[in-house]
C-alpha positions as CSV (number, residue, x, y, z in Angstrom):
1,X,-120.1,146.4,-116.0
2,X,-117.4,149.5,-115.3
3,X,-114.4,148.9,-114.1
4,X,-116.0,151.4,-111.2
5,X,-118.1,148.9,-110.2
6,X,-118.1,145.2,-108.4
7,X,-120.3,142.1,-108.2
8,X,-122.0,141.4,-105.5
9,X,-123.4,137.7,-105.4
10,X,-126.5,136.5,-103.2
11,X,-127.0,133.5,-101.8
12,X,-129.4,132.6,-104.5
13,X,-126.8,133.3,-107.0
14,X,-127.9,136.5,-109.0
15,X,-125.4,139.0,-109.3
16,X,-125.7,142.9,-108.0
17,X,-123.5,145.6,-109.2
18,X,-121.8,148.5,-106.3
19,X,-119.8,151.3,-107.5
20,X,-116.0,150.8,-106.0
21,X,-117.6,154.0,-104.0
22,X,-120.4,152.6,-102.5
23,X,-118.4,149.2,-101.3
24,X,-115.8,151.0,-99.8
25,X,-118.6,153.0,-97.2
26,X,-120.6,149.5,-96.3
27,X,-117.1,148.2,-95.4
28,X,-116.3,151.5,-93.7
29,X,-119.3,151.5,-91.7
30,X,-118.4,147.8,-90.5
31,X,-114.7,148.6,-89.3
32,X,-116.8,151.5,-87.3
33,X,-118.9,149.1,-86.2
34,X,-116.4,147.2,-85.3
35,X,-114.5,149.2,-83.3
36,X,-117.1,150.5,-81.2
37,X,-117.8,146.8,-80.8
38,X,-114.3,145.8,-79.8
39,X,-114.7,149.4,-77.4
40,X,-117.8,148.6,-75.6
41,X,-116.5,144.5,-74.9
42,X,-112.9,145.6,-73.7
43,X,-114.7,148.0,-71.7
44,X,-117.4,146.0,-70.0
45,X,-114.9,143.1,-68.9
46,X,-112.3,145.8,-67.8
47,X,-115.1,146.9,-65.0
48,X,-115.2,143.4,-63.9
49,X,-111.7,143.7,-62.5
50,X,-112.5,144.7,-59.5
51,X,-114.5,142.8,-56.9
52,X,-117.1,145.4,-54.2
53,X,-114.2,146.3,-51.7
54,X,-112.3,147.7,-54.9
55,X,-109.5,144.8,-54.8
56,X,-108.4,143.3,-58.3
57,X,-109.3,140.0,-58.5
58,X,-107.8,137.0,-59.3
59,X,-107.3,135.6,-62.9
60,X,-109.6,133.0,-62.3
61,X,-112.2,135.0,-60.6
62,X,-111.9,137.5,-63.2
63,X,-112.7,135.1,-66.2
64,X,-115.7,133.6,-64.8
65,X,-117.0,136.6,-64.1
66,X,-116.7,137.5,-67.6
67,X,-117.7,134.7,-69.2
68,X,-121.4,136.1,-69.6
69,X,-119.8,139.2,-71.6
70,X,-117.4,137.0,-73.7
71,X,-120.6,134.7,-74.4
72,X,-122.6,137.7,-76.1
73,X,-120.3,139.6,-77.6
74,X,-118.3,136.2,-79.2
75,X,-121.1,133.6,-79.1
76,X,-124.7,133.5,-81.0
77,X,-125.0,137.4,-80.3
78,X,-121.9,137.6,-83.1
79,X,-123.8,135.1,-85.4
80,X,-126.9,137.6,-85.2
81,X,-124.4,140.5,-86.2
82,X,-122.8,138.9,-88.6
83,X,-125.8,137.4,-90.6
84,X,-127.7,140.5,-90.1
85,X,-124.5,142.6,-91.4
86,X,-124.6,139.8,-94.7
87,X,-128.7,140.3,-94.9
88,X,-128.4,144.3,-95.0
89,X,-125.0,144.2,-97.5
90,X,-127.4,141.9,-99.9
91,X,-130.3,144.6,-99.4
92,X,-127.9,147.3,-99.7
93,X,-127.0,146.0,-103.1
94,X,-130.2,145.5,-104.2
95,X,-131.7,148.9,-103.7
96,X,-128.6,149.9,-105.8
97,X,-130.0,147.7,-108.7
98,X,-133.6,149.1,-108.2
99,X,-132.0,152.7,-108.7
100,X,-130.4,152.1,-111.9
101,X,-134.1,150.1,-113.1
102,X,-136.7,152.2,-111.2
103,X,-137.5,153.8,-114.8
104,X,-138.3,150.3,-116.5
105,X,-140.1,148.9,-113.1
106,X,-140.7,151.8,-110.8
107,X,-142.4,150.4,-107.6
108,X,-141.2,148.1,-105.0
109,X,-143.6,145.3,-103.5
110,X,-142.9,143.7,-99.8
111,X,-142.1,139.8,-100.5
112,X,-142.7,137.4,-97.3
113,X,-140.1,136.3,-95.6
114,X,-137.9,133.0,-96.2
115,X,-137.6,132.4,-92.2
116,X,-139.1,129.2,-90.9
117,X,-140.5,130.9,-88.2
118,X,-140.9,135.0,-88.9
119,X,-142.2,137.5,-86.3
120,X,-145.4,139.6,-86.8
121,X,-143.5,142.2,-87.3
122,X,-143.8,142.7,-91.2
123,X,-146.4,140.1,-91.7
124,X,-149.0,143.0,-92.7
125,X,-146.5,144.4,-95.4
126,X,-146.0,140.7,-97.5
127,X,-150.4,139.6,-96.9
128,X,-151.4,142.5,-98.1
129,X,-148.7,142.6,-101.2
130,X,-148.0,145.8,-100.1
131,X,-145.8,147.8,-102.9
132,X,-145.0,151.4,-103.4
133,X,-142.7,153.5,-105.9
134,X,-138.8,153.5,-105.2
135,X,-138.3,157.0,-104.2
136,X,-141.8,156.3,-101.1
137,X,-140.7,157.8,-98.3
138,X,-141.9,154.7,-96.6
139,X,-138.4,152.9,-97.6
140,X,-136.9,155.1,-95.4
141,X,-138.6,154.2,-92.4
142,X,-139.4,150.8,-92.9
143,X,-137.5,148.0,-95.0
144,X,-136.2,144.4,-95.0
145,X,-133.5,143.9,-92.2
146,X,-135.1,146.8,-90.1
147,X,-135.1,143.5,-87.9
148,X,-132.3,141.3,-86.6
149,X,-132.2,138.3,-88.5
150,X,-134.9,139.5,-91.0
151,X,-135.4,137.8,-93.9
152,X,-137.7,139.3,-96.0
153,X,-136.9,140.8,-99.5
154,X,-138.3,143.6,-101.9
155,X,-138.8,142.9,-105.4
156,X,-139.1,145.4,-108.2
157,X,-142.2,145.3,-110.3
158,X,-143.9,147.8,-112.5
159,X,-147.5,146.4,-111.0
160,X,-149.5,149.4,-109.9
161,X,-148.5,150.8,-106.6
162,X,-150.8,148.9,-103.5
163,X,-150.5,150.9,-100.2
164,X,-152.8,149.9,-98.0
165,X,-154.5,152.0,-95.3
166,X,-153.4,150.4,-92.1
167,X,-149.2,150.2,-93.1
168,X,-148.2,152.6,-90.6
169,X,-149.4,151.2,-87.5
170,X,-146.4,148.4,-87.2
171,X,-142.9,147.9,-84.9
172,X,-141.0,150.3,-85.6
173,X,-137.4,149.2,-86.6
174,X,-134.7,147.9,-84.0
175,X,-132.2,150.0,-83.0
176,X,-129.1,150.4,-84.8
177,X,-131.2,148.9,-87.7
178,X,-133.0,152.4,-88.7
179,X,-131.2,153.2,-91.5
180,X,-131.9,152.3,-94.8
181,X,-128.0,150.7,-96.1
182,X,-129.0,150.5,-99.8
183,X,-129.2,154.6,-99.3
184,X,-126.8,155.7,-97.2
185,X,-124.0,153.0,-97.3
186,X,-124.2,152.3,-93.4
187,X,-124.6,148.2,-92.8
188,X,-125.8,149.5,-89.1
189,X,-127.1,153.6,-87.9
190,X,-124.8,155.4,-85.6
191,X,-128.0,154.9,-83.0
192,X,-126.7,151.2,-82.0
193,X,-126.2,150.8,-78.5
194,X,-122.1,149.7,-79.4
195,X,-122.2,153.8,-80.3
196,X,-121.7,156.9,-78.4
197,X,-124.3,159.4,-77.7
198,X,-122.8,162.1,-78.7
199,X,-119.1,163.0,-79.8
200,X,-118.3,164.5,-76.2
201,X,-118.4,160.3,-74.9
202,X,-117.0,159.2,-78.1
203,X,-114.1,157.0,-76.3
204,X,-112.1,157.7,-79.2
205,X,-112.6,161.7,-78.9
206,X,-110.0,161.4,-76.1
207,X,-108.7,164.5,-74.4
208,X,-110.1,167.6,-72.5
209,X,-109.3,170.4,-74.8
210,X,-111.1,167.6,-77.7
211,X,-114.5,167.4,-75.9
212,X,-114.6,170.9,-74.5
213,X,-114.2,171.9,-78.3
214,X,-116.8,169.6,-79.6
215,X,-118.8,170.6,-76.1
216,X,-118.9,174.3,-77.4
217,X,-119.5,173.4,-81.7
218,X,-122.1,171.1,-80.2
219,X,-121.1,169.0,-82.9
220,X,-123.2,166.8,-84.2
221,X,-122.3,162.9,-84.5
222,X,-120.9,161.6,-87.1
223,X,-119.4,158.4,-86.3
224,X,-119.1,157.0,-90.0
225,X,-117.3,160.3,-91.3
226,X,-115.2,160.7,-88.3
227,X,-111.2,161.6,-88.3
228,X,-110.7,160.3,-84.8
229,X,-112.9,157.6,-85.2
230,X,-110.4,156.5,-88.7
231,X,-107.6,157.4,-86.6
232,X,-108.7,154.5,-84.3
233,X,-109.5,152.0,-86.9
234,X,-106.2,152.9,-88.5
235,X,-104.4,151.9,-85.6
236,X,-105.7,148.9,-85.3
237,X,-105.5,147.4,-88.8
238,X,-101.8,149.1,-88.8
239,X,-100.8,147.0,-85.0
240,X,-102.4,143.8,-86.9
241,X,-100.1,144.0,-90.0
242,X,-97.6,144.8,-87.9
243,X,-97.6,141.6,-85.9
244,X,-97.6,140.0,-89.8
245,X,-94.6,141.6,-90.8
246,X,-92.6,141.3,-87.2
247,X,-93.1,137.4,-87.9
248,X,-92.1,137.4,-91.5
249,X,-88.8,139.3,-90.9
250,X,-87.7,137.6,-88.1
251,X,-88.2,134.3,-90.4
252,X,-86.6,135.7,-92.9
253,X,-84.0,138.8,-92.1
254,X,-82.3,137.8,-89.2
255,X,-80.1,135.1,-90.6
256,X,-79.2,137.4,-93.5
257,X,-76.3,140.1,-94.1
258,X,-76.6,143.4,-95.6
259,X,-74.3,145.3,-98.0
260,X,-73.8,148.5,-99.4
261,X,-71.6,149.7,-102.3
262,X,-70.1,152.7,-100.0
263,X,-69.8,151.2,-97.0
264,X,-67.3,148.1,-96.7
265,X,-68.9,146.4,-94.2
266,X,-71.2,143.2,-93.5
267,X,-74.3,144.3,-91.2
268,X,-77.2,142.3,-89.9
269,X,-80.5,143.1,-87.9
270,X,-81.3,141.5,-84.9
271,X,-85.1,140.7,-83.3
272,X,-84.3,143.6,-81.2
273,X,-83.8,145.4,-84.4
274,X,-87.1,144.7,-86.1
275,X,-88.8,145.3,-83.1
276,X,-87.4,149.1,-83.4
277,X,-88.2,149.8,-86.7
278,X,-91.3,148.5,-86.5
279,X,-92.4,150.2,-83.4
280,X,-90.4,153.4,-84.9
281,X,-92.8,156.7,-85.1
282,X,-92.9,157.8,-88.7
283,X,-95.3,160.0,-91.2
284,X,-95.4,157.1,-93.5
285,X,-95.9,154.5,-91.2
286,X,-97.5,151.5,-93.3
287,X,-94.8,152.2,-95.7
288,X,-91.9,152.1,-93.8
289,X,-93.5,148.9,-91.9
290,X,-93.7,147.2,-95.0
291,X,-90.6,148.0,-96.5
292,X,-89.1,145.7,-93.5
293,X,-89.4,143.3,-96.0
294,X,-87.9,144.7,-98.5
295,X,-84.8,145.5,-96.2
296,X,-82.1,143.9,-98.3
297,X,-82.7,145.7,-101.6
298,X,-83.5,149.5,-99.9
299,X,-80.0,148.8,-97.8
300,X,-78.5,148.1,-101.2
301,X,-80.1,151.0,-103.2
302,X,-79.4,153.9,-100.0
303,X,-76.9,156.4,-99.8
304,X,-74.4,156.4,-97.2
305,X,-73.8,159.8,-95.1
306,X,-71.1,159.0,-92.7
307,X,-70.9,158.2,-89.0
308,X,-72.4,160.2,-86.3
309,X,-72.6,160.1,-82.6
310,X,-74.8,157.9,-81.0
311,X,-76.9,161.1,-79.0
312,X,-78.1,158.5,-76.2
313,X,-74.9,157.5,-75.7
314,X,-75.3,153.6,-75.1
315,X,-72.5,151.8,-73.9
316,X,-72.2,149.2,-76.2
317,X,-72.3,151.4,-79.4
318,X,-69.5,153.1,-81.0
319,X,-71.0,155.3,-82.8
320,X,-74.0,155.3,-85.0
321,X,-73.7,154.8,-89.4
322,X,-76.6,156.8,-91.2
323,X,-77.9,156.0,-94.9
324,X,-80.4,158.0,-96.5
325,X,-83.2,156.0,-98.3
326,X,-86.9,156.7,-100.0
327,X,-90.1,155.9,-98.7
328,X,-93.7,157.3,-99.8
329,X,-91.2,159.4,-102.3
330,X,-89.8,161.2,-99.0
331,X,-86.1,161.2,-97.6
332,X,-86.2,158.8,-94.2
333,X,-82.6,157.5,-92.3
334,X,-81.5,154.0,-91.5
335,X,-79.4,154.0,-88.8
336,X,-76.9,151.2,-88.5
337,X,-75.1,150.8,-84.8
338,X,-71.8,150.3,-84.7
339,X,-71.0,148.0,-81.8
340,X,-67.9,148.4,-79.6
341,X,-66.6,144.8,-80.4
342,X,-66.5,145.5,-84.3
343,X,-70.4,144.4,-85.3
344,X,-72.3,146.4,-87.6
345,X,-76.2,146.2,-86.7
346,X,-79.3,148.1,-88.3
347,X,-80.6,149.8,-85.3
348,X,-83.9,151.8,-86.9
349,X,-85.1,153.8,-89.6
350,X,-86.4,157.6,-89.2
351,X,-88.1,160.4,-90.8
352,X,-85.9,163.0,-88.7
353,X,-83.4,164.7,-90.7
354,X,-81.6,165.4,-86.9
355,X,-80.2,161.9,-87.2
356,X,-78.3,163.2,-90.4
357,X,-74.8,164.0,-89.6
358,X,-73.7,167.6,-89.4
């Protein structure tokens, strides 16, 4: 196996092979799922805040109004996603396999289903031993997990191709389950009901100028390959690391003192201190985050440019102390306070070069 590629292990413990590639859009297409998830829940309790004369309601009231939404969204409605999301990662895998074989065994026959008690719905496709070539456009329309909870299976064969006459006239599949994940890398389609219409509702497309753009390129959606959509997703994960880190320092910086070579005094940071650097705008944001930890030795290893005025002009600061340092292989600035009473604090870190002194 390349080093491009990864095992992916079934419950019955055979092994399938996904390019690096592949992996990263089935877990791309769940953080999108995700967040439209997370979008449509916040959103449906948020309109239960008011009661019918428009007044906010109590806490109380509130939650057990909600309870019915937290139910679904966090109860056996999130066991269906998630075994459904497991079902469709395995099928996904496997129609990778059949891809790399389909010369060796080039059809594909409909195997029943392990459930203890399956719908109708595919019952037609495993009696009559239904199997067609890999590349059928029937696998694009119909397939195991086109159903929530389905657990059927294909398996590859190079028996002759069986399609019988009567295969089309069957359930379509569920929405949000149309797609075929072993083709296009998606666990769930862009036409679940978590997902926007169109990009002009997207609740991530915020902004008038955004939709009348999109309004006018009558774009068309494209949830899974979306930059505002990322955008989203990369806020969150970067707000949840965040929370990581803000604990870690505190545990471990804020009884500790900093030095540098060039500048002959002890400094510390404070929780206020972390708090600022980590909430502190920058183009490298993840980086500088995460070099929080790393506080001590970049301190050590930056440059020191001389005092400056403190441009906000707080009354407990002297004047500010500015050391230039590396992150992402750019120039950013700590800025360590000076404090009226003689202490030496590291205020922030930035990637404006207006903090430098003149």
């Amino acid at each position: 196996m390349s080093q491009s590629e990864q095992k992916f292990t079934r419950k019955n413990g055979s092994d399938r092979s996904l390019s690096d590639d592949f992996l990263t859009a089935l877990r791309h297409s769940n953080e999108v799922f995700a967040a439209f998830k997370v979008h449509q829940m916040g959103s449906d309790m948020a309109a239960k805040l008011l009661d019918a004369n428009g007044k906010l309601k109590t806490f109380r009231q509130w939650l057990n109004d909600v309870s019915s939404i937290s139910t679904h969204h966090c109860g056996a409605w999130l066991r269906t996603e998630y075994d459904t999301a497991v079902i469709r990662a395995h099928n996904a895998a496997d129609w990778q396999s059949f891809l790399r074989n389909k010369d060796v065994m080039p059809n594909l026959r409909w195997m029943p289903t392990t459930s203890p008690n399956p719908e109708s719905s595919h019952r037609k496709f495993w009696e009559k031993k239904l199997t067609l070539p890999v590349d059928d456009p029937f696998w694009s329309k119909h397939h195991p997990g086109d159903r929530w909870n389905c657990k059927c299976s294909l398996e590859q064969t190079d028996d002759p191709v069986n399609r019988p006459d009567d295969i089309d006239g069957v359930d379509p599949p569920q929405r949000g389950l149309e797609n075929n994940p072993g083709k296009d890398g998606h666990t769930f389609s862009d036409n679940h009901p978590y997902f926007p219409s169109g990009c002009s509702s997207c609740p991530f497309n915020k902004g008038f100028k955004n939709q009348l753009g999109t309004f006018f390129k009558n774009e068309k959606k494209h949830c899974m390959n979306c930059s505002k959509v990322d955008a989203k997703i990369n806020a969150i994960e970067i707000s949840k690391e965040r929370k990581i880190i803000r604990a870690e320092a505190r545990a471990s910086l804020s009884s500790k003192s900093f030095y540098n070579a060039n500048f002959p005094h002890q400094v510390k940071i404070t929780g206020a201190g972390i708090k600022e650097w980590l909430n502190q705008p920058h183009k490298h944001i993840r980086e500088k985050n995460r070099e929080l930890l790393n506080l001590e030795k970049l301190f050590n290893e930056s440059k020191y440019l001389g005092p400056t005025i403190d441009k906000k002009e707080r009354e407990d600061v002297a004047c500010s102390h500015i050391f230039e340092t590396i992150i992402a292989n750019e120039k950013s600035w700590i800025i360590v306070h000076e404090k009226k009473w003689g202490e030496y604090v590291i205020h922030s870190i930035s990637d404006s070069d207006k903090v430098v002194p003149k």
